[in-house]
C-alpha positions in Angstrom: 8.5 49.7 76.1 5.7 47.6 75.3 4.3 45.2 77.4 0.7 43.6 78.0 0.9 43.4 82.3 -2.9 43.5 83.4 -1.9 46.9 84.7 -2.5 48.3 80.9 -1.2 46.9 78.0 0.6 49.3 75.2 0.1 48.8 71.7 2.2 48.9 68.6 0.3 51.5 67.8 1.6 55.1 66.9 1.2 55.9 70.8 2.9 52.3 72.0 5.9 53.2 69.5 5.9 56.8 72.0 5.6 55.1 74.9 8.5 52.4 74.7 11.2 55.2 73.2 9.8 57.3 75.8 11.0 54.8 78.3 14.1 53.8 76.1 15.3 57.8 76.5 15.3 57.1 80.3 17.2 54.5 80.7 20.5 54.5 82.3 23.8 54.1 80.6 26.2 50.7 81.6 28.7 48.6 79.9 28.4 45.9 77.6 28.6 42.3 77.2 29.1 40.0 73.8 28.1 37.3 72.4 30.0 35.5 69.8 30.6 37.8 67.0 28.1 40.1 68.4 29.0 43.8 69.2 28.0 45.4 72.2 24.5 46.9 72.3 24.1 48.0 75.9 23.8 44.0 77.6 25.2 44.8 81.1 24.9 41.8 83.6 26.1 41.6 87.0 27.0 37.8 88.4 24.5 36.2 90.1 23.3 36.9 93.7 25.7 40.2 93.7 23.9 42.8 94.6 24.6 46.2 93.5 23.0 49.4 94.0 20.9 49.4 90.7 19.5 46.6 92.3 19.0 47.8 95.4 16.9 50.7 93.7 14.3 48.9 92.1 13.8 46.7 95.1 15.8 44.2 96.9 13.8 41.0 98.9 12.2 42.3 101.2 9.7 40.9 104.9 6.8 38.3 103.2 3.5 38.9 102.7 1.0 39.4 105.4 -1.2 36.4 104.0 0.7 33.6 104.9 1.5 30.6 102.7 4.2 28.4 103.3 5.7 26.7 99.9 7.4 23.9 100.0 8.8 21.0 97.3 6.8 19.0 95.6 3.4 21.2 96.3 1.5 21.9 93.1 1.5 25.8 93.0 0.4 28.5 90.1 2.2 31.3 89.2 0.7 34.1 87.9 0.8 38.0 87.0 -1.9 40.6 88.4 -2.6 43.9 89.4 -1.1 45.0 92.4 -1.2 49.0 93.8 0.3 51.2 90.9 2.1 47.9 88.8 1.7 44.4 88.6 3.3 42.0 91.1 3.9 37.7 90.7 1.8 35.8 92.7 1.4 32.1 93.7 -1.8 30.1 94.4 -2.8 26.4 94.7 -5.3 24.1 92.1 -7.7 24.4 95.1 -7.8 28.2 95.0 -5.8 28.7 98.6 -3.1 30.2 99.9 -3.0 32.7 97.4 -0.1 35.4 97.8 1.9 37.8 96.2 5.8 37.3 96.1 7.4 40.3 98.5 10.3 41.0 95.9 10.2 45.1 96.1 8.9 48.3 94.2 8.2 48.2 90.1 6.4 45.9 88.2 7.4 42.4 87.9 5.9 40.4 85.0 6.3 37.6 83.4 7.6 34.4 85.4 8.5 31.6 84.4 9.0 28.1 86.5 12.5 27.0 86.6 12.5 23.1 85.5 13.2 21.3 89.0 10.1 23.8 90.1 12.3 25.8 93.2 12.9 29.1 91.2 11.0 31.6 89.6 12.3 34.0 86.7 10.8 37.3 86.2 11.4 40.8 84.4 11.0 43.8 86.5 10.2 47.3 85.3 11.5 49.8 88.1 10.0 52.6 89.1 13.3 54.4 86.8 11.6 52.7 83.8 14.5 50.1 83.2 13.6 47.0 83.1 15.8 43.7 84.3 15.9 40.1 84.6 15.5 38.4 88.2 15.4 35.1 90.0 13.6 34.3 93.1 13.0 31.0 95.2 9.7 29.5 95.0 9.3 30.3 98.5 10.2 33.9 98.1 13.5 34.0 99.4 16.8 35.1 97.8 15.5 37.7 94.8 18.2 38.9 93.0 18.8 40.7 89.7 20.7 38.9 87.1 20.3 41.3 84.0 20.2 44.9 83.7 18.5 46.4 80.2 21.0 50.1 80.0 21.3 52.0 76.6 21.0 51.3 74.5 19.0 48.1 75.7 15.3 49.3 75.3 13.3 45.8 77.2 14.0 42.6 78.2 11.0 40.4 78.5 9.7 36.8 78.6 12.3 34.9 80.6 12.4 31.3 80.0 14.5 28.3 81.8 16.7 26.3 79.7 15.3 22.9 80.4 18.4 21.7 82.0 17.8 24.3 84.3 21.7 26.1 83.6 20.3 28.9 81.8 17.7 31.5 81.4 16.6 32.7 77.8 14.8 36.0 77.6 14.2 38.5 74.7 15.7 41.9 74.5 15.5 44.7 72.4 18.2 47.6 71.5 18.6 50.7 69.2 16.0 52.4 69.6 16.5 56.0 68.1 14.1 59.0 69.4 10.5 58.9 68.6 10.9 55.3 67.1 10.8 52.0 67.8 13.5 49.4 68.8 15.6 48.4 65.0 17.3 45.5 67.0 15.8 42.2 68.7 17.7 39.5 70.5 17.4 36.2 72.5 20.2 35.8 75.2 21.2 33.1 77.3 22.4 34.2 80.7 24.4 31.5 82.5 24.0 31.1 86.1 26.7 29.7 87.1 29.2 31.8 85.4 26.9 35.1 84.8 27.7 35.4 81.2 25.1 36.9 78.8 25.1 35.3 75.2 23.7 36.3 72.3 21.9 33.1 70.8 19.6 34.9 67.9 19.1 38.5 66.3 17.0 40.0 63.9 17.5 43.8 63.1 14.7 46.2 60.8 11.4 47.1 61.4 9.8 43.5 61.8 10.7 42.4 66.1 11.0 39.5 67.5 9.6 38.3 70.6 8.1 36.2 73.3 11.0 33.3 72.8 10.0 29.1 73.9 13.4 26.9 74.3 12.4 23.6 72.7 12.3 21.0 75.2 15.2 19.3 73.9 17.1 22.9 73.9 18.1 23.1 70.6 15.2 25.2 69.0 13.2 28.6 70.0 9.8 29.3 69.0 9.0 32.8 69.1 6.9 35.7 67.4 7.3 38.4 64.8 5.6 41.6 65.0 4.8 44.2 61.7 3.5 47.3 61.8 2.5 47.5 58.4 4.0 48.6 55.2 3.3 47.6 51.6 2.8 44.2 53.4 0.6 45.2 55.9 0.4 44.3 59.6 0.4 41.2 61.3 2.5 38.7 62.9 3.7 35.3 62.8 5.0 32.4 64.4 8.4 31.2 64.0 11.0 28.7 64.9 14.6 28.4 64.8 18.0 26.6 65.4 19.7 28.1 68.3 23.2 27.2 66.6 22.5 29.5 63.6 20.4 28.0 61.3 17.7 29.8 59.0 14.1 30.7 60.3 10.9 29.2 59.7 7.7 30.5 59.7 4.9 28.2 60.5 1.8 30.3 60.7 0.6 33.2 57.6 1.3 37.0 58.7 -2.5 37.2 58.0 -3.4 34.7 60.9 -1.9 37.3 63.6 -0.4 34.5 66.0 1.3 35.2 69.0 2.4 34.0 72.4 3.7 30.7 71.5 4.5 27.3 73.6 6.4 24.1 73.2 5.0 21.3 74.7 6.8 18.1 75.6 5.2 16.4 72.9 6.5 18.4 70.3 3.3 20.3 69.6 3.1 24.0 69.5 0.7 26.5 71.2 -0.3 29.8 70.3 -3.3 32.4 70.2 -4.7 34.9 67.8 -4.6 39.0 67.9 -2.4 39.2 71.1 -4.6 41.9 73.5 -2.0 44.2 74.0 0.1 44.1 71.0 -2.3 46.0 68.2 -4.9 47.4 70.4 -7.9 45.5 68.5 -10.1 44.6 71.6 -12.9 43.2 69.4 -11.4 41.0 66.4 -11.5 37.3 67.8 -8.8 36.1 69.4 -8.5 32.0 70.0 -6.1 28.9 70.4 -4.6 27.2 67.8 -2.1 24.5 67.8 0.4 23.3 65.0 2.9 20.3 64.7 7.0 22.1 64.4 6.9 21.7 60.5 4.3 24.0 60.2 1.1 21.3 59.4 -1.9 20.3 61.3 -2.6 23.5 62.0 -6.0 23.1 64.6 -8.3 25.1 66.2 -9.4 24.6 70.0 -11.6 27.6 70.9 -14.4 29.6 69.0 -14.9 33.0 70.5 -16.4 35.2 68.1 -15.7 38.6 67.4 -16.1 41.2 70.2 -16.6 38.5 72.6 -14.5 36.3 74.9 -10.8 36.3 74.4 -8.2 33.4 74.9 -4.6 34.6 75.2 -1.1 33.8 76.7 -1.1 30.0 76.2 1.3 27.8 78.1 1.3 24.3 78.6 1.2 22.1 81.7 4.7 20.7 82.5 3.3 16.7 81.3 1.6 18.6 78.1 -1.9 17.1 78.8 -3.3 20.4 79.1 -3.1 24.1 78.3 -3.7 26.9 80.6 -4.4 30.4 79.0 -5.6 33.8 80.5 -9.5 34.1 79.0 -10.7 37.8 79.0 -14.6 38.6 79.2 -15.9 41.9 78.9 -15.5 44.7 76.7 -12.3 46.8 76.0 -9.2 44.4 77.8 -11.4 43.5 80.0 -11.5 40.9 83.1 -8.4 38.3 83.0 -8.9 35.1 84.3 -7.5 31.2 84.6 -8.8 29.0 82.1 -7.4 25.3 81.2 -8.6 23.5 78.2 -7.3 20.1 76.6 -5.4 20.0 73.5 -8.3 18.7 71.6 -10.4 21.5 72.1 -12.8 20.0 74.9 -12.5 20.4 78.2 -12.7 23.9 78.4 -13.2 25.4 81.9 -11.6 26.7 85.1 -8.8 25.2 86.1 -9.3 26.0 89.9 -12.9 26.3 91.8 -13.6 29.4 91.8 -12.6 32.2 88.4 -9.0 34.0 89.7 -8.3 37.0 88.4 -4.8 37.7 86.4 -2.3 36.9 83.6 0.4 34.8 82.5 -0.1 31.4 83.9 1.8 28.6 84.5 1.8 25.2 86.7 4.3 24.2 88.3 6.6 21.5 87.1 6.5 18.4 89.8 9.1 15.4 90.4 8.2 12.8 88.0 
């Protein structure tokens, strides 16, 4: 399983295609749940706020943490991934740099969040200390954690969970089929409902090219996402993409050659996304900046300049009124330190978007009334 948590990212190198079937081999095995015209491929789901003992294992909510930090509606808060003991753990903290704390929501990893709309929830995937990873749900005020979505054979990952923006839904990306010593041949986008539990299948792509790190349009009608080569007569690279959730044909917006991942839709219609991902082809040194680009694939535009074997700008996500972007900027050599940076959709403006640098990954504002 490949993921790029500050605790180490894995490549998709020879040894990252190890590592995730490594991992896939481990997983448990559990029933399946369908999509329309899809065949089960290991998607178990239990309804929401169930508990079950597979959840209980890989940590159920548990007392909160020792630094205390009340969070309460309409308080602008940051989420964020970092380094925490043996994994990585979600954390919150305000503009100002206070109350920083990390969510109390059991053993594992847990990496990627993601605000829900109305700003009360956050989703996250968790990798448990079994290897499997799942989809969860907590309240913004870390109460009520609860598993929604269990990754068993022959589910390799789930990753990158995102709301739907009427706040219904949760998207995510997961992977199946991965035979020994190889990497996943199957890659999915499904919707799990909240109120009913279902899991649907909304996209799927199957061969050696994946497809990942899925945006929801902010109408809900689209997903923007990345695709991932190896190599081949074709060589490697990656691309961004975006497609009609109801089954229509794919488009790609950016050239393999350009390496683009980690895209975001903004309310304006304008796309985010950075070059040679850290984490995803293990090239610490070749530079790695923002770029924007309108839907139809034009006005592509650069907003950073790091040069090679410099600074790094990755993991770009809009704020919630898309007036700014807020990315993770690494310094140093190898993956080296991971901090909040914000910079305006112009290119200027580039700076720290709270007082002092925080270290960490995977940012995100929270959304506000009005």
């Amino acid at each position: 399983m490949r993921n790029d948590d500050e605790a180490g990212p894995r490549g998709r190198s020879a040894a990252g295609v190890l590592a995730r079937t490594t991992v896939a081999a481990m997983l448990l095995a559990g029933c399946g749940t369908t999509g329309p015209g899809v065949s089960p491929v290991g998607l178990a789901t239990s309804p929401a706020g169930v508990a079950s003992p597979s959840a209980v294992a890989s940590g159920a909510p548990s007392a909160r943490p020792t630094e205390d930090a009340s969070v309460s509606d309409g308080e602008p808060w940051i989420v964020f991934q970092a380094a925490a003991g043996s994994g990585d753990g979600i954390f919150l903290v305000q503009p100002d740099g206070t109350g920083r704390h990390r969510f109390a929501i059991g053993t594992g990893s847990q990496i990627h969040p993601d605000w829900s709309p109305d700003g009360r929830q956050i989703a996250y995937a968790t990798i448990t200390p079994a290897d499997r990873t799942e989809l969860w749900v907590v309240n913004a005020d870390d109460t009520d954690a609860r598993r929604l979505f269990s990754c068993d054979l022959p589910c390799n990952q789930v990753s990158y969970p995102d709301w739907a923006p009427d706040g219904r839904s949760i998207y995510f990306a997961v992977d199946a089929d991965a035979p020994p010593d190889a990497p996943p041949t199957i890659f999915r986008f499904a919707r799990y409902d909240l109120a009913t539990g279902k899991t649907t299948i909304v996209l799927e792509r199957k061969g050696s090219v994946s497809a990942e790190q899925p945006r929801i349009s902010p109408d809900g009608t689209r997903v923007v996402y990345s695709r991932f080569r190896e190599g081949g007569p074709d060589g490697a690279g990656s691309a961004i993409f975006v497609a009609d959730l109801k089954g229509g044909p794919e488009h790609r917006l950016t050239e393999w050659e350009k390496f683009g991942a980690h895209p975001d839709w903004s309310v304006k219609d304008l796309i985010v996304f950075n070059t040679f991902d850290l984490g995803v082809f293990q090239d610490t040194t070749a530079a790695a900046n923002l770029y924007t680009i309108a839907v139809d694939g034009t006005d592509l535009t650069q907003l950073t300049t790091f040069g090679v074997a410099g600074t790094r700008a990755t993991q770009p996500r809009w704020t919630p009124d898309g007036t700014r972007i807020v990315f993770t900027r690494v310094d140093g050599e190898g993956f080296g330190t991971r901090r909040l940076a914000v910079i305006n959709p112009d290119g200027s403006g580039l700076g720290s978007l709270t007082p002092s640098p925080i270290t960490g990954t995977h940012w995100q504002l929270r959304p506000l009334p009005g």
